[in-house]
N, C-alpha and C positions, 0 to 999 in steps of 0.2 A: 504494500500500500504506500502511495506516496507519502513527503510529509504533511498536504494540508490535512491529511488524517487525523492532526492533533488537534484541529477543529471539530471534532465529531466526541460526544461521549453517548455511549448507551448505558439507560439509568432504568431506575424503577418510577414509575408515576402513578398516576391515581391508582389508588386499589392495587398497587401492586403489578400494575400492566407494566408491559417495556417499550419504553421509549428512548429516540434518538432526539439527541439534542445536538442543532447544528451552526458553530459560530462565525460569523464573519472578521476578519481581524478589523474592521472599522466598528466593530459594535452591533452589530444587526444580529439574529437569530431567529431559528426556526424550532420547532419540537416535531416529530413526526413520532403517532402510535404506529405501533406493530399489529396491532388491534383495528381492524380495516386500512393498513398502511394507509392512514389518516394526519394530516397535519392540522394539529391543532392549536398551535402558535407562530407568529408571526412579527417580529418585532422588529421597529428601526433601530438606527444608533444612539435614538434617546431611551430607549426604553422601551415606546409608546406601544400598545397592543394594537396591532393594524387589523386580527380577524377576530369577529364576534363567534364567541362560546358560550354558550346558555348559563342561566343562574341554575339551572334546574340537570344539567347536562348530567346523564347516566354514563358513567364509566365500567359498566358492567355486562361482560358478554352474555350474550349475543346480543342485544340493545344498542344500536350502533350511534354514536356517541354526536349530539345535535350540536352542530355549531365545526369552525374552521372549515377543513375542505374534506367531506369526503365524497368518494366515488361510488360514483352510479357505473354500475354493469354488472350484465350484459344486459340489464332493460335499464332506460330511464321512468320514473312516473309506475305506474300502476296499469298502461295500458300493456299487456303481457300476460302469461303465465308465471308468472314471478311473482316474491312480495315485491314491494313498491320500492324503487331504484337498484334491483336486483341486490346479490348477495356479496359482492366486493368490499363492501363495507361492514359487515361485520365478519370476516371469518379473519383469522390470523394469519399475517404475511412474512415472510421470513430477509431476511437480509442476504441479497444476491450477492457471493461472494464471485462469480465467473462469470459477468454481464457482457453480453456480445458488446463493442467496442460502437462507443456513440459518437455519429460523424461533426460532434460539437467541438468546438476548442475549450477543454474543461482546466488547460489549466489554473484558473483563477479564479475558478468556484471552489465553493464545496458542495458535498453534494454524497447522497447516501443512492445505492441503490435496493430494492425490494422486489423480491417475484411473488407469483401467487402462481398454486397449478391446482386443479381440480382434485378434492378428495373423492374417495369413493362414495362417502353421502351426494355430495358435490353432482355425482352423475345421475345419482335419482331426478334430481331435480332439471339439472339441464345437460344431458346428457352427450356432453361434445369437447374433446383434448384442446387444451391452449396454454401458451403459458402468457402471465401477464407481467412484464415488467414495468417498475414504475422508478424514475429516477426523480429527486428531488433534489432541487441546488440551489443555493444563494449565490447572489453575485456579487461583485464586489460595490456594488451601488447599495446592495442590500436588497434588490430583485430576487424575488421566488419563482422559481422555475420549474413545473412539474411537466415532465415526458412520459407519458405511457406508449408503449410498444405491447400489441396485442397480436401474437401471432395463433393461428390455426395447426397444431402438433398433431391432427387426427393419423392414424394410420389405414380406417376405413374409406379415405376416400370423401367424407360426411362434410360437406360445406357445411360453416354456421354465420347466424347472423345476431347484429346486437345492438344496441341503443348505447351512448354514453354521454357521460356531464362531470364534470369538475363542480360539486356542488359547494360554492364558494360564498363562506359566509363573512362581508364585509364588518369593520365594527363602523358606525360612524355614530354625529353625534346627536342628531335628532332626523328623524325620516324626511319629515315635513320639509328640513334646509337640505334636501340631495337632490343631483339633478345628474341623468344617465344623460351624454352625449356620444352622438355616433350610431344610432340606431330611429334617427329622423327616416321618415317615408318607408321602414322595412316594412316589409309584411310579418302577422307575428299570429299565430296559433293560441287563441282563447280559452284559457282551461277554465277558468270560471264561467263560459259560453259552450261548453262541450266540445272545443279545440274550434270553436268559429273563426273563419278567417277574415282578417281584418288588413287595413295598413295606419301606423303611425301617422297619425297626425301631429303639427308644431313641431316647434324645433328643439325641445329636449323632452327625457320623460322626467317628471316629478308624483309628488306621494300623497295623497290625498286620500287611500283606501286600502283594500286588497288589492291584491298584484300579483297573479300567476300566468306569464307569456313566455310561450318560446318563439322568439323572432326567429327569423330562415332568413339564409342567405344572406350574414350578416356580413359586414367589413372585418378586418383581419385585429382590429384597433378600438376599443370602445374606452371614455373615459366617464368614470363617475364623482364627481365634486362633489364634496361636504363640503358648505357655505361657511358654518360655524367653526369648523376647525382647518381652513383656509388651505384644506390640502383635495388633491384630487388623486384615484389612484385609475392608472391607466393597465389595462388589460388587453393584452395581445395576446392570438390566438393563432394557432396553425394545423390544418389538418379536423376542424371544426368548425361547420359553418356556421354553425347554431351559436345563438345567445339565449339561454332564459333568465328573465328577473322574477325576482319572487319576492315579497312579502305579505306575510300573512294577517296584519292589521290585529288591531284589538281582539274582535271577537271569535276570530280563527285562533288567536294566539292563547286564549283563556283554554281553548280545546285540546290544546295541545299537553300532555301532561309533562313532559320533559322542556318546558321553554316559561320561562317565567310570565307573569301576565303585561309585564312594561316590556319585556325583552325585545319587542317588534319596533320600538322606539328608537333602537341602538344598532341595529342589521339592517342589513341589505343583502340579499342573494343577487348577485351576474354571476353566472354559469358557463361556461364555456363549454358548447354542447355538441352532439348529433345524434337528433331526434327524429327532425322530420324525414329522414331518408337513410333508413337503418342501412349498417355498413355489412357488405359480406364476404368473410374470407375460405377461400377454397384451400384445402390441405397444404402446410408451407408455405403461405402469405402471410402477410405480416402489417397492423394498421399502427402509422404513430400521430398521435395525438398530442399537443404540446399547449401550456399556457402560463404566459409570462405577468406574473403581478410587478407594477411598482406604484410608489409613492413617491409626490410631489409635492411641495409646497404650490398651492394654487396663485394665479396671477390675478389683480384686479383690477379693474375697469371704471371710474367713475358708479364703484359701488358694486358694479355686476361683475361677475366671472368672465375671462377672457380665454372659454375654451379652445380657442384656434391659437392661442400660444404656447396652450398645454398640447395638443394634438400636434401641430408643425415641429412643436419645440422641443418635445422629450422622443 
């Protein structure tokens, strides 16, 4: 292992789970569970917590852990034969000690790698060989970077097919002051309309309610500004056309038994997705999915945000 290796420690965390703790020499960090190979911290070089993690958040398998990022697959959502955002998230993932060689220039990350391969319970339920690799890296900006590589290992021959999302839980500091930029005129999949198809109107989205949409065909670039805390984080996406945002507002949030009843106040889900046009890989193929977080200090404007200096600029 190289030396940035002395950046990495693996620890015990909630309950007893193992987690990776990963440092940036500037001061940034990340935690990743083993427990749905789940990050569930994210921090600049001040400290600051940049992903929301429930007050309520169950740290106890198989309950798969509400809040930072975890992953949906091989379904997104509940449409499927699957429970809801299939099983990636909660089963336990192991630490890829022999990761096929990723065509990035990693020297100046750090960065942990994780596989996942199907157990034999595993097959009851969706009965098809892959192995899932999942690399996670900080940058030296203090960018979080997650690569998933999903190939198809069948030896029957058995194409399969799958949905997935990066279910990514912002922290910010009140809903009502956020505003998503970069997904003006898409078209966007209504789950609170039985997936009705719509297009974005005005030129950002803001929060005034419930919010379940998976936009299609989205830009590679979307950025989210908190007004109150003068920062914007910017999400770049590859190998994922989908965006979904999500908030579940007050009265969805009291239903929730794992999510405190203010906690919608303080999150934000953009998801970096592919939903609406399930991916299929035939025996020996291989899908990679990539999504790059950062934080900015936001710029202002005679008062208002100047996202085209955030978007041209970072």
């Amino acid at each position: 292992m190289s030396s940035e290796r002395t950046c990495l420690e693996l620890c015990k965390g909630i309950n007893g789970l193992d987690k990776i703790i990963l440092r940036e020499v500037r001061g940034s960090s990340a935690e990743v569970y083993l427990f749905g190979g789940q990050v569930t911290s994210w921090k600049n070089d001040h400290g600051e917590e940049l992903l929301f993690l429930s007050s309520k958040a169950v740290f106890k398998p198989p309950k798969p852990i509400r809040g930072g990022i975890p992953i949906c697959f091989p379904q997104f959502g509940s449409h499927g034969t699957l429970e809801q955002h299939g099983f990636a998230r909660n089963k336990f993932w192991s630490i890829d000690t022999d990761p096929p060689p990723f065509p990035t220039n990693s020297s100046s990350k750090v960065f942990i790698d994780l596989i996942l391969k199907p157990s034999d319970e595993d097959f009851k339920l969706w009965p098809h060989s892959y192995e899932f690799r999942l690399r996670v890296a900080l940058g030296p900006g203090g960018d979080l970077m997650l690569t998933s590589r999903i190939r198809n290992t069948s030896t029957d021959g058995k194409p399969f097919t799958f949905t997935f999302a990066y279910h990514t839980y912002l922290s910010v500091s009140d809903i009502s002051e956020v505003r998503v930029e970069g997904l003006e005129t898409i078209d966007y999949l209504d789950n609170l309309r039985e997936r009705e198809r719509s297009t974005e109107q005005g030129d950002a989205i803001t929060f005034e309610g419930e919010v379940d949409k998976v936009y299609v065909s989205t830009p590679t670039k979307i950025a989210i500004l908190d007004h109150e805390k003068k920062r914007t984080f910017v999400l770049r996406k590859d190998g994922l056309p989908d965006a979904v945002v999500w908030n579940p507002w007050d009265r969805k949030a009291k239903a929730i038994p794992d999510l405190g009843d203010e906690d919608y106040k303080h999150m934000l889900c953009v998801e970096a997705a592919a939903v609406e046009k399930p991916i299929t890989l035939k025996p020996g193929e291989e899908w990679k999915g990539r999504q790059e977080l950062s934080a900015v200090p936001s710029s202002y404007c005679s008062g208002q945000l100047d996202p085209q200096r955030v978007l041209l600029g970072s």
